[in-house]
C-alpha positions as CSV (number, residue, x, y, z in Angstrom):
1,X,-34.4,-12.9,-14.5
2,X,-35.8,-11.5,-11.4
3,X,-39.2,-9.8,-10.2
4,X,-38.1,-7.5,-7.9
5,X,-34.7,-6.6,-6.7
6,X,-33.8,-4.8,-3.4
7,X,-30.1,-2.8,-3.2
8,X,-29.4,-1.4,0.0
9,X,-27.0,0.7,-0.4
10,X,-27.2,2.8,-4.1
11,X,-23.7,3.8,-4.5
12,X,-20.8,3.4,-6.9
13,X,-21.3,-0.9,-6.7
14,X,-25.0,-0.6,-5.8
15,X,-25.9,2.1,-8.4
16,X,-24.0,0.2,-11.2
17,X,-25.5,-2.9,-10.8
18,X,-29.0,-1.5,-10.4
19,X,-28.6,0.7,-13.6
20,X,-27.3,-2.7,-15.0
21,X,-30.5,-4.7,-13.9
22,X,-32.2,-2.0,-15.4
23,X,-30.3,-1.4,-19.0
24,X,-30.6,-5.1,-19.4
25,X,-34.5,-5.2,-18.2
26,X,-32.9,-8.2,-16.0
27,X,-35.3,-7.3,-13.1
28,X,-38.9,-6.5,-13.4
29,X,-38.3,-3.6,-10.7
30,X,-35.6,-2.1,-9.1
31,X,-35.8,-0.7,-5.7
32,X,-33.4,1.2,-3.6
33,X,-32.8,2.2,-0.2
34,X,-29.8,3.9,2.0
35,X,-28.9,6.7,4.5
36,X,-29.0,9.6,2.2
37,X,-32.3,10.6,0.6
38,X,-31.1,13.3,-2.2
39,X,-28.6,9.9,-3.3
40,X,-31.9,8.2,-3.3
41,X,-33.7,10.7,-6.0
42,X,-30.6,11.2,-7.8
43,X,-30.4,7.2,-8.4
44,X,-33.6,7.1,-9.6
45,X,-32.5,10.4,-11.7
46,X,-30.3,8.4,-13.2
47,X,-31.5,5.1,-13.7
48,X,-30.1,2.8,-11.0
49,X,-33.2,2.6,-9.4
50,X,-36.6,3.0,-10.4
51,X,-38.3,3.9,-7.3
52,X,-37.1,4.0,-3.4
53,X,-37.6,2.8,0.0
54,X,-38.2,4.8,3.4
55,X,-35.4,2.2,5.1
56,X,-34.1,-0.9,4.2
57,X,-36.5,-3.0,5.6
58,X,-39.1,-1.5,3.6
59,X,-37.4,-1.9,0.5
60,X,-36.9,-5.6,0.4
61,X,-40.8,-6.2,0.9
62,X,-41.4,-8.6,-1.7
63,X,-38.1,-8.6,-3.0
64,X,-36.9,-12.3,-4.8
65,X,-33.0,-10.6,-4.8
66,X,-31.7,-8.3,-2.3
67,X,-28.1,-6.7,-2.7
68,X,-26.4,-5.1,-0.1
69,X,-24.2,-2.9,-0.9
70,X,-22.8,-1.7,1.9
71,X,-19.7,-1.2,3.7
72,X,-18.6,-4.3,4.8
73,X,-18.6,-3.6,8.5
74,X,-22.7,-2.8,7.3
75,X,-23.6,-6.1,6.2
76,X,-24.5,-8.2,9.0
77,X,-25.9,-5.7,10.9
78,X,-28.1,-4.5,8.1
79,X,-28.8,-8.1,7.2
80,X,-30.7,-8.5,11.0
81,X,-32.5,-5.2,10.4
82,X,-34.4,-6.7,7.3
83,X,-35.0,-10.7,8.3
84,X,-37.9,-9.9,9.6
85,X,-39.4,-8.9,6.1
86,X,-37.7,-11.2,3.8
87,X,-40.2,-13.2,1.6
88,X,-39.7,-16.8,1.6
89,X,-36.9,-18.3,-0.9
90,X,-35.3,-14.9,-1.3
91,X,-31.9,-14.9,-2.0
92,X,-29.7,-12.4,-0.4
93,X,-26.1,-11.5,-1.5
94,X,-23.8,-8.8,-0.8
95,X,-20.7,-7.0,-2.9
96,X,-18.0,-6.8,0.0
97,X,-14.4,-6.7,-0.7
98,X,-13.9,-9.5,2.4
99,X,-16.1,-12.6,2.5
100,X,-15.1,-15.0,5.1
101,X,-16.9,-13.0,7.9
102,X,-19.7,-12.1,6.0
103,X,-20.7,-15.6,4.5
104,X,-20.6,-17.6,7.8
105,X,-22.1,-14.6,9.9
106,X,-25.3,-14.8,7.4
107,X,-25.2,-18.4,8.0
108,X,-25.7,-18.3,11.2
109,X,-28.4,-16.2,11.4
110,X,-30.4,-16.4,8.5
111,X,-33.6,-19.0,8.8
112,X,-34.7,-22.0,6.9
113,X,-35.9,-20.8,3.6
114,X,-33.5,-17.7,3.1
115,X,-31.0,-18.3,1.0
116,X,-27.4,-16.3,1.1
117,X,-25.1,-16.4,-1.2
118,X,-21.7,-14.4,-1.1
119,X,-20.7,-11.8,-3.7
120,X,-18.0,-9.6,-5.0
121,X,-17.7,-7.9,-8.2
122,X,-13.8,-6.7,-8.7
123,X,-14.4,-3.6,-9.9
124,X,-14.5,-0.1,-9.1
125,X,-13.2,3.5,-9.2
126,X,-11.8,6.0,-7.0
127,X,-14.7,7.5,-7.5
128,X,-17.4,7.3,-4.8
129,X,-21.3,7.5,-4.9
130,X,-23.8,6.6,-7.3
131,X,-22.7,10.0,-9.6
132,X,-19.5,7.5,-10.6
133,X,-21.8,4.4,-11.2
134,X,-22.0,3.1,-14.4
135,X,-24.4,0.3,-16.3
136,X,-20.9,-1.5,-17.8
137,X,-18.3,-1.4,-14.9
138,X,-18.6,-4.8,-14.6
139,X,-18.5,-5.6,-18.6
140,X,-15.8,-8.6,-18.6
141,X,-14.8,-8.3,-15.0
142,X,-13.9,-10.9,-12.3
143,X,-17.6,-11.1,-10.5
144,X,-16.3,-13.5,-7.5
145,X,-19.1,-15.8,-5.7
146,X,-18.3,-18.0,-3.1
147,X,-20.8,-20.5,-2.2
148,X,-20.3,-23.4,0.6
149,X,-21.5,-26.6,1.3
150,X,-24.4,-25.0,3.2
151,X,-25.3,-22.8,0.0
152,X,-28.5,-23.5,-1.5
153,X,-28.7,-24.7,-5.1
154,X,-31.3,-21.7,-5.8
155,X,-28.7,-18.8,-4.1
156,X,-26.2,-20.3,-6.0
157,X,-27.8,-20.0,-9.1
158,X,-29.1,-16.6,-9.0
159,X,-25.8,-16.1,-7.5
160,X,-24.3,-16.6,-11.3
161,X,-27.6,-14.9,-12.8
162,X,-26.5,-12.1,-11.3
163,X,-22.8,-12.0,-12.2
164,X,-23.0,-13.2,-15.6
165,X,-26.3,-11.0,-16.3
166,X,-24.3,-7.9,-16.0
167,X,-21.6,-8.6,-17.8
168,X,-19.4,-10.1,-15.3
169,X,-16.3,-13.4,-16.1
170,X,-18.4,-15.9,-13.1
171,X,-15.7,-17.3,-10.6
172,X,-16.3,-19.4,-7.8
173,X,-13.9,-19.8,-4.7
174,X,-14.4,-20.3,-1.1
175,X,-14.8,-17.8,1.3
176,X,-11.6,-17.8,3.1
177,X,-9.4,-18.9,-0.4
178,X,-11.6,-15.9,-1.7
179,X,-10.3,-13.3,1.2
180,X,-6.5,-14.8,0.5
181,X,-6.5,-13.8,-2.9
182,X,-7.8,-10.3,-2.5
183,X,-5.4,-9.4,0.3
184,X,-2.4,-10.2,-2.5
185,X,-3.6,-8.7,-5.3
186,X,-6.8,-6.0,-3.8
187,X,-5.8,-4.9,-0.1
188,X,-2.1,-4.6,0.2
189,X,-2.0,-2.7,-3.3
190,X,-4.4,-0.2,-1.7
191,X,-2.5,0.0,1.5
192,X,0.7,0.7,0.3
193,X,-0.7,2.8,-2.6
194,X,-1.8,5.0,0.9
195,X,1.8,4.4,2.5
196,X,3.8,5.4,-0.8
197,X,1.3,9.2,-0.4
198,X,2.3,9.5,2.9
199,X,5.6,9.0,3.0
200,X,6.1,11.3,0.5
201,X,4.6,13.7,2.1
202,X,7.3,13.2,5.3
203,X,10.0,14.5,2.1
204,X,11.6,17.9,3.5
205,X,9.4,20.5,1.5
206,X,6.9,18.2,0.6
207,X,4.5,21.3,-0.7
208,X,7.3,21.7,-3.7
209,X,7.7,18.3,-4.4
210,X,4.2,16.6,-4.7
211,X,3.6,18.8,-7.8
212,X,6.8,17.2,-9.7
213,X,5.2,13.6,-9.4
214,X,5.2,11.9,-12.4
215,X,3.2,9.1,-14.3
216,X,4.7,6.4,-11.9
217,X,3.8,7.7,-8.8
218,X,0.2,8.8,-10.0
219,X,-0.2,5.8,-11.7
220,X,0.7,3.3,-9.0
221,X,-1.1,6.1,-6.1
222,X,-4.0,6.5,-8.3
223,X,-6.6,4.1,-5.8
224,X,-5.0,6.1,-2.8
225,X,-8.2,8.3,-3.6
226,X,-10.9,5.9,-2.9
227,X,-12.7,6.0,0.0
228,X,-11.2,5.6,3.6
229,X,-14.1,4.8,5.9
230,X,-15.0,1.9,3.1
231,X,-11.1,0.7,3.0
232,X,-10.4,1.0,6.7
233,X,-13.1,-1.6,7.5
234,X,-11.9,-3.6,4.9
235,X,-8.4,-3.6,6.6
236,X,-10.0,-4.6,9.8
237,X,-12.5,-7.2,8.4
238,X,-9.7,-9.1,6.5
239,X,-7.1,-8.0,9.3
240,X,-5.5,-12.2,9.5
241,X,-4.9,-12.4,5.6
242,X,-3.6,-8.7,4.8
243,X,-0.9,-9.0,8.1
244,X,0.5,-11.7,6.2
245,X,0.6,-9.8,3.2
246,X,2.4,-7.1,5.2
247,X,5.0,-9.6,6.9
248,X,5.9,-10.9,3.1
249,X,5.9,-7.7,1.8
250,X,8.3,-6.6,4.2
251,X,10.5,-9.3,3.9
252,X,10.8,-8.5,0.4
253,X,11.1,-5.0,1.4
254,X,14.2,-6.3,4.0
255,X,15.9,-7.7,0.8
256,X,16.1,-4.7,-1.3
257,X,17.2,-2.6,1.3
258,X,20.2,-5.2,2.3
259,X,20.5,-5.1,-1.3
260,X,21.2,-1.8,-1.8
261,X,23.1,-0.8,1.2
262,X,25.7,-3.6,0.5
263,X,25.7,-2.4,-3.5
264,X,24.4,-6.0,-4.5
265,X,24.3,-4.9,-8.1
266,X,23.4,-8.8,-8.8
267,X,20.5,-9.4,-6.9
268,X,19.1,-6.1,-7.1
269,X,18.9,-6.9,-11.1
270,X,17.4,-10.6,-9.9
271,X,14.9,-9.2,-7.9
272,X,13.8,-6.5,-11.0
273,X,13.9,-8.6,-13.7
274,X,11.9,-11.3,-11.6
275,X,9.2,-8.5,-11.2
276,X,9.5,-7.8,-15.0
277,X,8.9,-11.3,-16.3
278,X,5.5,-11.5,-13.5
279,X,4.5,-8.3,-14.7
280,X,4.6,-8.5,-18.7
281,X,2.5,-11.5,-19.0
282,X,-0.7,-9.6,-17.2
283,X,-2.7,-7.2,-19.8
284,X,-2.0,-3.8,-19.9
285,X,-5.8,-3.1,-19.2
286,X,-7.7,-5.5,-17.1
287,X,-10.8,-5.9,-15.2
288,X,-10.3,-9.7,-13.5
289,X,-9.7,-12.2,-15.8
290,X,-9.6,-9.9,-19.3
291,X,-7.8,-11.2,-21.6
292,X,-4.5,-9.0,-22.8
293,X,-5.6,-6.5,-25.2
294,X,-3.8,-6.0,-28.7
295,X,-2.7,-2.6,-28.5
296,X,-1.3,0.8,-30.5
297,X,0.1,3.6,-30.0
298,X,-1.0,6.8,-32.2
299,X,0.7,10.3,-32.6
300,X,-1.9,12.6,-32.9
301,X,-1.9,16.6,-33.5
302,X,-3.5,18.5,-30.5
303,X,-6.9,19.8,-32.7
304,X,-10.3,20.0,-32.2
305,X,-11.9,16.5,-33.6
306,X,-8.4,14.5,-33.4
307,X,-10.0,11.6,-31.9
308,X,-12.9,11.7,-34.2
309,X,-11.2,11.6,-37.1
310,X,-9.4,8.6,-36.1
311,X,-12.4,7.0,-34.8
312,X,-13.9,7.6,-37.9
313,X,-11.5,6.1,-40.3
314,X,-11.3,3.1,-38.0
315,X,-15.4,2.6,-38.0
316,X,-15.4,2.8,-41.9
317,X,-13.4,-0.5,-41.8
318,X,-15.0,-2.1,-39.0
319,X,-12.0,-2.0,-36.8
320,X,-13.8,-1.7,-33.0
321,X,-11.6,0.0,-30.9
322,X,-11.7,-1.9,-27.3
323,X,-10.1,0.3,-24.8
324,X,-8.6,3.8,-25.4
325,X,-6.1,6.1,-23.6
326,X,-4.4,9.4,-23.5
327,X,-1.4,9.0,-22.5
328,X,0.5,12.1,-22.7
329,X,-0.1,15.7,-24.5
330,X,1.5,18.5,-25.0
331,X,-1.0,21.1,-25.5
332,X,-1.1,22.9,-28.8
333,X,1.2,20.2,-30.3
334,X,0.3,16.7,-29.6
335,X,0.3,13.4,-27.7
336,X,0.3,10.0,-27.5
337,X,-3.1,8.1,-27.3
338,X,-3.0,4.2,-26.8
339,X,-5.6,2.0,-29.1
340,X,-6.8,-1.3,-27.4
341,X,-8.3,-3.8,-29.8
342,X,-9.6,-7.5,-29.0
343,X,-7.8,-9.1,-31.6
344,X,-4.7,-9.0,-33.1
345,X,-6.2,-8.7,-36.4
346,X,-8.3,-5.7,-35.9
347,X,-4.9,-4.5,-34.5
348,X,-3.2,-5.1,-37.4
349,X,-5.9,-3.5,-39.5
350,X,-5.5,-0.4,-37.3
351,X,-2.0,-0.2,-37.9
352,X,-2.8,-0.3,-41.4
353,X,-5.6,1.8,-42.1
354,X,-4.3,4.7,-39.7
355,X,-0.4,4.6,-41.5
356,X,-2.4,4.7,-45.2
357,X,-3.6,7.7,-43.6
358,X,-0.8,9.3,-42.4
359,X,-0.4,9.2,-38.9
360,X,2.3,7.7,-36.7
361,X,1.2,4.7,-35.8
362,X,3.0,1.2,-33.9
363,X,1.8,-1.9,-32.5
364,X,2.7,-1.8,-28.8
């Protein structure tokens, strides 16, 4: 798909999408660059690179794809750093979580001959760094691209090359419709994920009470942990769209409250059951645009080879299991695991074969 691919930047997004290119053989070479050399050799180590540069601009010499996977505060700057040696008809793209900025800065700056196109794969983990990248992380995700009417045809192609190559659900927005979206359902998540941790810790004897969290405040906390220099400039960079977010959010947040100090049992129950219906109908496990998976629940005994087992019997029938969870234990009893299957056949199959086998097993 491509001679040689440049990624500036070989971290979590970075190293995933190099060992990707690489996996796939979608890129006759893979070369890295980035601040840190002993993140250099270990991406190589691993496979998201196969060799590495000095400095960026050395990296993209001969390059007909260059990623930057930076911070998004990075990318322009970083883009004027290598102009200078960009090979004619290269196309550049980027991974930020904001777009807006980015795709009309490159615009501006870029000359006749280099093609831009903008870039951003949703998804991730709170893990940092190219030890948390992985070749599938973006297996069936939303991979967003958001040409304009200045976008070359040949950026936007490799453009969808590139998302689609790696596994990625192609969508295509505009910049600025692109940035709206993420501060809804990206941004204010992650902010308030950070507000919800620190306000609890403002609870008189926070020390004793942080340990008694349970699976809803871990669960909806759990992106809290990602990295704070990469989400403050994504804060700033898409500061017009996420204040709006904040101003809605806090009227909704004015409503409850008035709701609850008056003892408005009625629109309290309105205002929950709204949220209810809204959140049923997305999938219990998505990455973008996944369709809803067909899931189980399974009792299992806490043993040595549990999951094996059930793995097992579930392989000998050709049942693929899509997506798999533990959700609670208790250790030297059991737990709860959660089965995700593609269709609701092989879910129904699962129910089967696993009940003919004894365990306690229900469609969820």
């Amino acid at each position: 798909m491509f001679n040689r691919v440049a990624i500036i930047g070989v971290g979590l997004i970075g190293g995933s999408l190099g060992m990707s290119l690489c996996a796939r053989k979608l890129a006759g070479e893979v070369v890295g660059s980035g601040s840190r050399l002993e993140n250099l050799r270990l991406a190589v180590e691993l496979g998201a690179v196969q060799r590495f540069a000095a400095t960026p601009a050395e990296g993209v010499a001969g390059a007909d794809l260059v990623i930057i996977a930076t911070p998004v505060s990075a990318t322009i700057p970083v883009l004027a750093q290598i102009m200078p040696r960009l090979s004619p008809g290269v196309v550049v793209t980027d991974v930020g979580s904001t777009k807006a900025g980015i795709v009309r800065g490159a615009e501006s700056i870029l000359p006749p001959g280099v093609n831009f196109i903008g870039g951003h794969p949703m998804a991730g983990s709170e893990q940092g760094g190219v030890k948390g990248a992985d070749p599938y992380l973006f297996e069936n995700a939303f991979y967003i691209i958001t040409p304009t009417d200045k976008t070359p045809p040949a950026a936007l192609e490799a453009g969808r090359q590139l998302a689609g190559g790696v596994g990625g659900k192609v969508i295509e927005m505009t910049p600025e419709r692109h940035d709206q979206v993420v501060a809804a359902v990206s941004h204010l998540p992650h902010l308030l994920a950070a507000s919800l941790v620190n306000t609890a810790l403002l609870t008189p004897d926070s020390e004793g009470v942080l340990p008694l969290a349970a699976g809803g405040f871990r669960d909806t906390t759990r992106i809290a942990a990602s990295s704070p220099l990469m989400w403050r400039d994504i804060f700033i960079a898409n500061k017009t769209q996420l204040l709006e977010m904040i101003r809605r959010f806090r009227g909704e947040l004015d409503l409850f409250e008035n709701a609850i100090e008056q003892e408005n049992e009625d629109l309290i129950l309105a205002r929950l059951e709204s949220a209810r219906a809204v959140r049923s109908t997305l999938p219990a496990k998505t990455k973008g645009y996944l369709p809803a998976l067909f899931e189980v629940l399974l009792n299992v005994p806490d043993q040595p080879g549990v999951i094996a087992r059930f793995t097992s019997f579930l392989a000998q029938e050709g049942l693929n299991v899509f997506d798999i969870e533990i959700l609670r234990v208790r250790e030297g009893e059991g737990g709860t695991i959660r089965l995700g299957f593609a269709t609701a056949e092989e879910q129904e199959g699962a129910v089967k074969v696993l009940g003919e086998k004894g365990y306690k097993v229900r469609k969820r």
